[in-house]
N, C-alpha and C positions, 0 to 999 in steps of 0.2 A: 467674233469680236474679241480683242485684247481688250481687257482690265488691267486698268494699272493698279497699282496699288502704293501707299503712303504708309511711312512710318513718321506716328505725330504723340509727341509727347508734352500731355497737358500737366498745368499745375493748377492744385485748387487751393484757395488761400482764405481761409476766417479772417475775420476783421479782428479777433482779440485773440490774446496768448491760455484764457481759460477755457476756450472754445475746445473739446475731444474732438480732433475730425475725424476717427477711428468710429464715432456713433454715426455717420452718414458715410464712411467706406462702403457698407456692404448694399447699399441703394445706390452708390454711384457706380460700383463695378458692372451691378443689372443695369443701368440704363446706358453703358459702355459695352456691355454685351447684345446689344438688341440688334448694333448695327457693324461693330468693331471687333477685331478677334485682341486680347487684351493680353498681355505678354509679363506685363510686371507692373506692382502696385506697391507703392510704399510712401511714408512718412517722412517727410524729410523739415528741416529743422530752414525756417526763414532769417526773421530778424526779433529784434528783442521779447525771444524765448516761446515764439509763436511758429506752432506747426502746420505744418501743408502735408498735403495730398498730390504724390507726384503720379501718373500711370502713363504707360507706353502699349500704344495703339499700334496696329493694321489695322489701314481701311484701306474698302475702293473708293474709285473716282466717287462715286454718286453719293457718299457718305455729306451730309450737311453737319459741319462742323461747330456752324454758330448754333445749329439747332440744339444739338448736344450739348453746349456750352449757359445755355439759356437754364435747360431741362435742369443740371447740377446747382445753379442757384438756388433754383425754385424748390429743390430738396427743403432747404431752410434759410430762406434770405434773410433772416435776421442774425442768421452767423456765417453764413458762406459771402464772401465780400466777391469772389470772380475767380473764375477761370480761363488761365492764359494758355496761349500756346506757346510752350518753351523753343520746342522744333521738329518742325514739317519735312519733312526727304520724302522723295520719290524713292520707292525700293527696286 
């Protein structure tokens, strides 16, 4: 059987600009490694003065995306506001 595979680049965004997202990077990248091989992770700068969590994924097919996307709130919903999918390619 062929596996395809996806190149998908999520962003993860606090609800306030005092929020560290550097304190839950090292728990998001584990639960982006359980299922995704994880390529690059960094901080990138949104809107008034508030930073996100950009990372770029491989997955396969069978990989559940929303599942993964759920899992990163639940880190700390009181400061993680969501996680978007910036963009999905097929590799």
């Amino acid at each position: 059987k062929v596996i395809s595979l996806s190149a998908v680049v999520f962003d993860i965004k606090p609800y306030c600009d005092d929020y560290d997202i550097t304190v839950a990077q090292q728990k998001i990248i584990a639960i982006a490694k359980e299922n995704m091989t994880v390529k690059n992770c960094e901080v990138i700068k949104l809107a008034y003065g508030i930073k996100g969590l950009r990372i770029d994924t491989v997955i396969t097919e069978d990989v559940d995306t929303e599942l993964f996307m759920e899992r990163v709130v639940k880190i700390d919903p009181d400061n993680i506001q969501s996680v978007d999918i910036k963009s999905f390619n097929k590799v």
